[in-house]
C-alpha positions as CSV (number, residue, x, y, z in Angstrom):
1,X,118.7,77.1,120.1
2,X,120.6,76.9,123.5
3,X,118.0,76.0,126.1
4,X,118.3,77.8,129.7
5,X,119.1,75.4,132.5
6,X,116.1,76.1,135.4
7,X,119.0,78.1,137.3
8,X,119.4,81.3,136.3
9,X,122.0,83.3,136.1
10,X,120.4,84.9,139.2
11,X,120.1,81.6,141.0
12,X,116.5,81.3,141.2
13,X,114.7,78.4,139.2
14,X,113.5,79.0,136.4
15,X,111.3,77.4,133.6
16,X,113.3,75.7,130.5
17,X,113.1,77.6,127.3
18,X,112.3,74.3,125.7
19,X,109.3,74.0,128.0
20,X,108.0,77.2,127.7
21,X,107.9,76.7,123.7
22,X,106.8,73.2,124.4
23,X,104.1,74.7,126.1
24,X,102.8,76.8,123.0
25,X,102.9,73.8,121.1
26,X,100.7,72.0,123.1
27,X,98.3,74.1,123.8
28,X,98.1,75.0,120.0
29,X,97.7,70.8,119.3
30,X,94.5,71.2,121.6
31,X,93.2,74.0,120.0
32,X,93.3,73.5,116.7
33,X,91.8,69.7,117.0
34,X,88.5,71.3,118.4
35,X,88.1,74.8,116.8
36,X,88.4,74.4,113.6
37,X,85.1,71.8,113.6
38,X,82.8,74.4,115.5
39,X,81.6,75.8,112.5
40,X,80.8,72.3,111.1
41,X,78.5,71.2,114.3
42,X,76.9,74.3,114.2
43,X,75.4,73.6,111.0
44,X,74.8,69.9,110.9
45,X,73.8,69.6,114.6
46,X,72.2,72.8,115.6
47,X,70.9,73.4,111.7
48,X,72.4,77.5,112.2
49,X,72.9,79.6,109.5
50,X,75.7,81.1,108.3
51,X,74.9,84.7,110.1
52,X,74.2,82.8,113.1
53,X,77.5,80.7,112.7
54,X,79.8,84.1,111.9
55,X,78.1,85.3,114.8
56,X,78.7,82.5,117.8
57,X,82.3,81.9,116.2
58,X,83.0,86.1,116.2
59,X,82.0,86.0,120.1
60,X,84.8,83.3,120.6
61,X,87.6,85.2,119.2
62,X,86.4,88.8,120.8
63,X,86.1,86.8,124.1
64,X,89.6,85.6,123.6
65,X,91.1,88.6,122.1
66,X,89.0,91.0,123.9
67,X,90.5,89.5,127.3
68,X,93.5,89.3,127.1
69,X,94.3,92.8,128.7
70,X,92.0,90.8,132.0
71,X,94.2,88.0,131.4
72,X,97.8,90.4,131.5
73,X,96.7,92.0,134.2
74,X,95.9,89.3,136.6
75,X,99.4,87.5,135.7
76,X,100.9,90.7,136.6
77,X,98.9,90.5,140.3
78,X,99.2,86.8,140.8
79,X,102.3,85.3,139.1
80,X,102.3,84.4,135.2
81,X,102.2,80.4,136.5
82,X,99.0,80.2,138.4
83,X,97.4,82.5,135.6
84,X,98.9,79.5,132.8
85,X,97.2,77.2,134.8
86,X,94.0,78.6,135.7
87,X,93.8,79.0,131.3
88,X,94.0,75.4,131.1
89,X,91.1,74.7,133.4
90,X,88.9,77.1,132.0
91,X,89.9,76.0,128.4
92,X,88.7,72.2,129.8
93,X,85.6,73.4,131.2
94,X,85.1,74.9,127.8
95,X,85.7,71.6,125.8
96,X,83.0,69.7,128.4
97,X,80.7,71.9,127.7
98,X,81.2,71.7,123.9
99,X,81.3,68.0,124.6
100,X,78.2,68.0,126.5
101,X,75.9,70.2,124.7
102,X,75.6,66.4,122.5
103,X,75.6,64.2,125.2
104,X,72.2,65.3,125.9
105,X,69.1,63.5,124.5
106,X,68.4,66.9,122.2
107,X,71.5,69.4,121.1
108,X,71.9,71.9,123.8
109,X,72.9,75.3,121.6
110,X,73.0,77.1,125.4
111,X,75.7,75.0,126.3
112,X,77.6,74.8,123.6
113,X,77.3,78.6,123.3
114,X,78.9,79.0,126.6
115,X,81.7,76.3,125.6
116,X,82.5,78.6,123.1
117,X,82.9,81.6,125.3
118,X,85.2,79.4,128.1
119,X,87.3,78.2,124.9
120,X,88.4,82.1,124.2
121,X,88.5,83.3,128.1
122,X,90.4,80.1,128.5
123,X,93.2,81.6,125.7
124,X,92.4,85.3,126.9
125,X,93.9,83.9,130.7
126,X,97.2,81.9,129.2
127,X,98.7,83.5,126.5
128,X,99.5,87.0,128.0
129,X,101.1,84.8,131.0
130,X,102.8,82.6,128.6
131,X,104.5,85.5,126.8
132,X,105.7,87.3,130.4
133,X,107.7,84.0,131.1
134,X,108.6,84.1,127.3
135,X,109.7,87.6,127.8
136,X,111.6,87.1,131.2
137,X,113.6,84.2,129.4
138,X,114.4,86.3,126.5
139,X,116.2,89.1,129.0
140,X,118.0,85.5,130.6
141,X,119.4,84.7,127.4
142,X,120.8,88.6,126.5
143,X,121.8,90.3,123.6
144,X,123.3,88.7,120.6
145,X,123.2,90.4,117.5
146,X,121.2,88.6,114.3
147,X,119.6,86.0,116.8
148,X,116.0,85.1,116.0
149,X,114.0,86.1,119.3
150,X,112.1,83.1,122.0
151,X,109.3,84.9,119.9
152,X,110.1,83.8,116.9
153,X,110.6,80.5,118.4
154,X,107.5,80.9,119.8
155,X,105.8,81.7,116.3
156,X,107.3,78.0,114.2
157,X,106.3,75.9,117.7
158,X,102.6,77.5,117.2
159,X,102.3,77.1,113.7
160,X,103.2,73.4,114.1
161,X,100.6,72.7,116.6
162,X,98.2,74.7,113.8
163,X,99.4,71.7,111.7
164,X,99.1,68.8,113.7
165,X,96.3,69.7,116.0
166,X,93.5,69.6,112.8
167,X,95.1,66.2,111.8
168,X,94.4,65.0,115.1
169,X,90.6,66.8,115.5
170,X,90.1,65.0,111.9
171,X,90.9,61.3,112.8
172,X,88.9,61.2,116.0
173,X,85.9,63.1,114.5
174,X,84.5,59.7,112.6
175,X,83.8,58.6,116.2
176,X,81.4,62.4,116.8
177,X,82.4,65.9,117.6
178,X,81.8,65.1,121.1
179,X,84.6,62.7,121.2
180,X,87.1,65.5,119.7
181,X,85.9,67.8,122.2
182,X,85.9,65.2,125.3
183,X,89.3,64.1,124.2
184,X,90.6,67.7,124.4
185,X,89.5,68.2,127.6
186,X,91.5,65.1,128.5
187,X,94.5,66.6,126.8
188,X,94.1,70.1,128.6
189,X,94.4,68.3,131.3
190,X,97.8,66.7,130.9
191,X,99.0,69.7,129.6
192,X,97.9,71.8,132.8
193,X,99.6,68.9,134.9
194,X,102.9,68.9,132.5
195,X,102.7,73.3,132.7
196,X,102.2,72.7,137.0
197,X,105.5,70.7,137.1
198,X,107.5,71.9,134.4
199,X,106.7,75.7,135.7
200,X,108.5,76.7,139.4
201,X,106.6,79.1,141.6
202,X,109.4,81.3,141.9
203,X,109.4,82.0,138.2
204,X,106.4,84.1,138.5
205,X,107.2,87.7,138.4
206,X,106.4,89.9,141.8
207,X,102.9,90.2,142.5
208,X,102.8,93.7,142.5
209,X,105.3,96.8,141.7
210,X,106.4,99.3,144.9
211,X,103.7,99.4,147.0
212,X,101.2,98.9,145.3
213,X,98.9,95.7,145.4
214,X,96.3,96.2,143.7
215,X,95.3,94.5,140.4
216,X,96.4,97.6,137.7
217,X,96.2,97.6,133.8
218,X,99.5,99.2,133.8
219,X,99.4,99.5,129.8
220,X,96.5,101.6,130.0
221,X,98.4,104.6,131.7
222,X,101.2,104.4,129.5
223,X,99.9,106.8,126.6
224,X,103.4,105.8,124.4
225,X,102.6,102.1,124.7
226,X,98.8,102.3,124.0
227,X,99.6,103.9,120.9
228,X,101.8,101.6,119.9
229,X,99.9,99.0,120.1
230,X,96.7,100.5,118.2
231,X,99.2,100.7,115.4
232,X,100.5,97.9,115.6
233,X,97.0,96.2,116.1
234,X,96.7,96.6,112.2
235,X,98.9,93.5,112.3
236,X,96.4,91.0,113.5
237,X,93.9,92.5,110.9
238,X,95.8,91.8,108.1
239,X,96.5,88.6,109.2
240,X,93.0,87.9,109.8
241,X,92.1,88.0,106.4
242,X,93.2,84.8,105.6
243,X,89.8,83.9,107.6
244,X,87.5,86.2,105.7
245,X,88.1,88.1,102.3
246,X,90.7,86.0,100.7
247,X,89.0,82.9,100.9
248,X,86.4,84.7,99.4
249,X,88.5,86.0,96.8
250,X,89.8,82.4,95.7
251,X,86.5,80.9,95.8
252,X,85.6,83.5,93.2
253,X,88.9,82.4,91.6
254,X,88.7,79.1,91.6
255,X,85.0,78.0,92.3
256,X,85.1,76.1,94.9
257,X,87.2,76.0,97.9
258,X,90.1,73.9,97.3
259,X,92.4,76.9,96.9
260,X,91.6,77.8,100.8
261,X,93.4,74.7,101.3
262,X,96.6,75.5,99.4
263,X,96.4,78.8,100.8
264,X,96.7,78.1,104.2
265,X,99.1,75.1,103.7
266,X,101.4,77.6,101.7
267,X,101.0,79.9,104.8
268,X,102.6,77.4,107.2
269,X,105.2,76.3,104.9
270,X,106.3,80.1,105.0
271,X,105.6,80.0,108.3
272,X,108.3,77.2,109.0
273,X,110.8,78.6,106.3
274,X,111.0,82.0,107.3
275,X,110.0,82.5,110.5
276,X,113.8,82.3,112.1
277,X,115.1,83.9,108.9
278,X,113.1,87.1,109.0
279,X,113.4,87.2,112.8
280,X,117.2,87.0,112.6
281,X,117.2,89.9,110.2
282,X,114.9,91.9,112.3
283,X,117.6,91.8,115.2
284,X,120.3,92.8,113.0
285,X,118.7,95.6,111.4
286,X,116.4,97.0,115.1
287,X,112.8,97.2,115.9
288,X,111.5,100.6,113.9
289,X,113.4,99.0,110.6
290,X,111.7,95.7,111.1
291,X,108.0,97.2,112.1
292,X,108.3,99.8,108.8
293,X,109.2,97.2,106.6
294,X,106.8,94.6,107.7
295,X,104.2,96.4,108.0
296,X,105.2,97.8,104.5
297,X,104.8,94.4,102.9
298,X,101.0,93.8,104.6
299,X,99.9,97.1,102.5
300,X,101.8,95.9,99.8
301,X,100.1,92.9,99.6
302,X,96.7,94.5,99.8
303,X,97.5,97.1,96.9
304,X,98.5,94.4,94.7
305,X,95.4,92.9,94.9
306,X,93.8,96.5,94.6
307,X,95.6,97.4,91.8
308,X,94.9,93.7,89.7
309,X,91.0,94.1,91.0
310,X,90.9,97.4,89.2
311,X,92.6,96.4,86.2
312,X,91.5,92.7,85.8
313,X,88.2,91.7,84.3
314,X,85.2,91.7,86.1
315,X,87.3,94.0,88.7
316,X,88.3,90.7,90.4
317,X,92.0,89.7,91.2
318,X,93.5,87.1,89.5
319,X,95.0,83.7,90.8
320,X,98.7,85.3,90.7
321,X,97.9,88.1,92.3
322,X,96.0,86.3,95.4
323,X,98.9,84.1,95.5
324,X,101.6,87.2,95.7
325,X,99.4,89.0,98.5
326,X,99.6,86.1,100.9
327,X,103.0,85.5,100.4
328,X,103.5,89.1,101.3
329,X,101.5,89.4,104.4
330,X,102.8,86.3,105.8
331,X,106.4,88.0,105.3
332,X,105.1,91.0,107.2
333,X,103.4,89.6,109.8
334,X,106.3,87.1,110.6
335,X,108.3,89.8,111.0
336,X,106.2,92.8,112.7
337,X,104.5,90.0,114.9
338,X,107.9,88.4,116.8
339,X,109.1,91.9,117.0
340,X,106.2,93.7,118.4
341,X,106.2,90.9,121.2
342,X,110.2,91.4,121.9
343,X,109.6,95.4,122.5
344,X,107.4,94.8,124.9
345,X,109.9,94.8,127.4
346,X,112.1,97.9,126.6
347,X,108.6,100.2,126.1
348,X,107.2,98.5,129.7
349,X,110.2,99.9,131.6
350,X,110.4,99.4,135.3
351,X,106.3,97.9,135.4
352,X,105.1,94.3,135.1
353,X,104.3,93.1,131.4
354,X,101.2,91.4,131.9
355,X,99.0,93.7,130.8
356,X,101.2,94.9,127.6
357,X,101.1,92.6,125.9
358,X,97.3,92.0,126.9
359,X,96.8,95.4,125.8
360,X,98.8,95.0,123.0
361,X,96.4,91.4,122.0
362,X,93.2,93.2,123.1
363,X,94.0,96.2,120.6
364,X,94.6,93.5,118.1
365,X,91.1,91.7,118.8
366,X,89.5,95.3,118.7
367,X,91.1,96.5,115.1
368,X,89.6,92.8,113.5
369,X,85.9,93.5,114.6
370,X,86.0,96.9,113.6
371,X,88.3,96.2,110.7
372,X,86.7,93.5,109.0
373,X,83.1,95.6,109.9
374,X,84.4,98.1,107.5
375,X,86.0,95.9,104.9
376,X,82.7,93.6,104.8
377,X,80.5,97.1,104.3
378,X,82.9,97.7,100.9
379,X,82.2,94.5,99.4
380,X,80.9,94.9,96.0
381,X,77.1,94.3,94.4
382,X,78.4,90.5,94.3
383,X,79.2,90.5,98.2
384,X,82.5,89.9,97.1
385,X,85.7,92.1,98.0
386,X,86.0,94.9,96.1
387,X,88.7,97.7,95.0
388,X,87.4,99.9,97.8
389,X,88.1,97.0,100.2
390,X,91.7,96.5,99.4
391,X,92.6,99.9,99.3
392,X,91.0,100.6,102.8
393,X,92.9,97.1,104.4
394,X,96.5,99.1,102.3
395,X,95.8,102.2,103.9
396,X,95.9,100.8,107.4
397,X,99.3,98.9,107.3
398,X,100.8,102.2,105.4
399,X,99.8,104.3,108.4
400,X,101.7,102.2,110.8
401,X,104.5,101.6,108.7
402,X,105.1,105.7,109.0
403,X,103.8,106.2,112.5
404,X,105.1,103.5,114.9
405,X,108.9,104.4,113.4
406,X,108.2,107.6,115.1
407,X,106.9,106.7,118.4
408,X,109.8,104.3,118.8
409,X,112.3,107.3,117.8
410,X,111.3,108.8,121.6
């Protein structure tokens, strides 16, 4: 990957490419060393349930996902940069908090409830900045045809802080939770120094379009763009099921829950193999090819496990079949994802991109409460995923795979 000097080609400074996506990697390392235990000290420490659990984790994510249109918005108004950084200090107030909810004589749920919450808002503020910069560095670099976007860079740099950042959450968490969230507060903040040198003012985009300088959710007037992006929101649904019914499904396999393992390790090494691949084929073959057959592959994946749950015993998928539907979501979403993000750009136009692509995650955030809502509601007798449930999350992706080629054709 040729890295862009902090010239330009239009002699302002600008950030490296290589410390943009160093960036996503970091923040990803800090992330996943903390989160991924939250359900853990929610049971040992504050003796929750699992409704209770589902419900303080589900707040996180909507907080996070539900934001980021706030958070794309007020990169737009005040530069992408001071947005960045502003997520990293409300991502370290989060891990205190998280961190201090056990330093009291007595667990403090309160506290760690609202750790939580500044742990999503603290994503909801960086991300949409992060990907304007990515964007404006993708137009830098131009067209070349077959070359995997920054986004797809963007996509293997994230997946291998998803790898490393739980190894490092597990080695410090013999020492207490509230170590591993203490020491990620530490880490946000040498990654918010490293983002406040690394990142010139100047390569924050203008504060505001025209004459106008007010804060303005551009996305939302664009009727084309919003419905793009509730189609495309099926994307982060589909994905998300690799939190909620397929685990499910391979503990009913299996028995147990070393097959969640497996799963998700075989997700990152598709993650890492085909990731550049995919997104190099996507170039060469344009955005409404890539978005059809992407999303194509997500319902595909869902249908086979429809079709072995109504033909397999006990109306229950077997082990094969599981194995060939997260194979093929992963290929759709690494090739709908990188390319949704690229678009943003050419649908945007003339207008700042902030709030795209925060209406484009917010959509997403949206479509997995209400999604996973519906899907839960067609479990079977067994609370188990049923046929009903993989035929409604086919149904979805097949919609999009017809509709978003069409709204791109104008």
């Amino acid at each position: 990957m040729q890295v862009e000097d902090s010239a330009g080609r239009d002699g302002r400074r600008h950030p490296h490419t290589a410390a943009l996506l160093g960036a996503q990697l970091l923040f990803n390392v800090g992330f996943y060393a903390v989160v991924p235990f939250l359900a853990i000290v929610l049971t040992d420490s504050f003796a929750l349930g699992g409704t209770a659990v589902g419900l303080v984790l589900g707040v996180r994510t909507f907080t996070q996902q539900g934001l980021f249109l706030v958070g794309g918005t007020l990169a737009d108004r005040f530069g992408a940069r001071t947005i960045i950084l502003l997520g990293c200090g409300v991502r370290t107030a989060g891990f205190l908090g998280l961190a201090g909810s056990l330093w009291t004589p007595s667990p403090q749920l309160w506290l760690f409830i609202i750790g939580t919450v500044l742990t999503g808002l603290g994503g909801a503020l960086f991300s949409p900045g992060l990907n304007t910069l990515i964007a404006a560095a993708e137009s830098r670099r131009g067209t070349a045809a077959g070359r995997a976007t920054l986004f797809a860079w963007l996509g293997v740099t994230g997946e291998l802080g998803a790898i490393v950042g739980p190894l490092a959450g597990s080695a410090l968490l013999g020492w207490g939770f509230e170590v591993v969230a203490a020491s990620g507060a530490v880490f946000f903040v040498g990654i918010g120094g490293f983002l406040w040198w690394v990142l010139p003012p100047a390569a924050a985009p203008e504060p505001c379009p025209g004459d106008s300088c007010r804060v303005r959710a551009w996305a939302l007037r664009d009727r084309r763009f919003a419905g793009f992006a509730a189609l495309h929101a099926v994307d982060l649904l589909a994905y998300n099921q690799l939190y909620l019914t397929l685990p499910l499904e391979l503990r009913r396999v299996d028995g147990g829950s070393a097959l969640v393992g497996a799963m998700f390790a075989w997700a990152s090494v598709l993650t890492l193999a085909l990731q550049l691949p995919l997104a190099r084929w996507g170039a060469r073959v344009g955005p409404r090819v890539a978005l059809s057959v992407g999303y194509s592959a997500g319902a595909s994946g869902f249908a086979v496990l429809a079709v072995s749950a109504a033909a397999g015993p006990g109306h229950s998928p077997a082990l094969h079949a599981v194995a060939a539907a997260v194979t093929l979501l992963m290929i759709g979403q690494l090739l709908a994802n990188p390319t949704a993000l690229s678009l943003v750009p050419r649908l945007a136009g003339a207008r700042p991109t902030g709030s795209y692509y925060g209406l484009l995650a917010t959509c997403g955030g949206t479509m997995v409460l209400l999604g996973n809502l519906i899907a839960g509601a067609l479990f079977g007798p067994d609370q188990q995923p049923s046929v009903w449930t993989w035929t409604f999350l086919a149904v979805l992706p097949a919609m999009s795979a017809v509709l978003v080629p069409r709204i791109l054709r104008h």
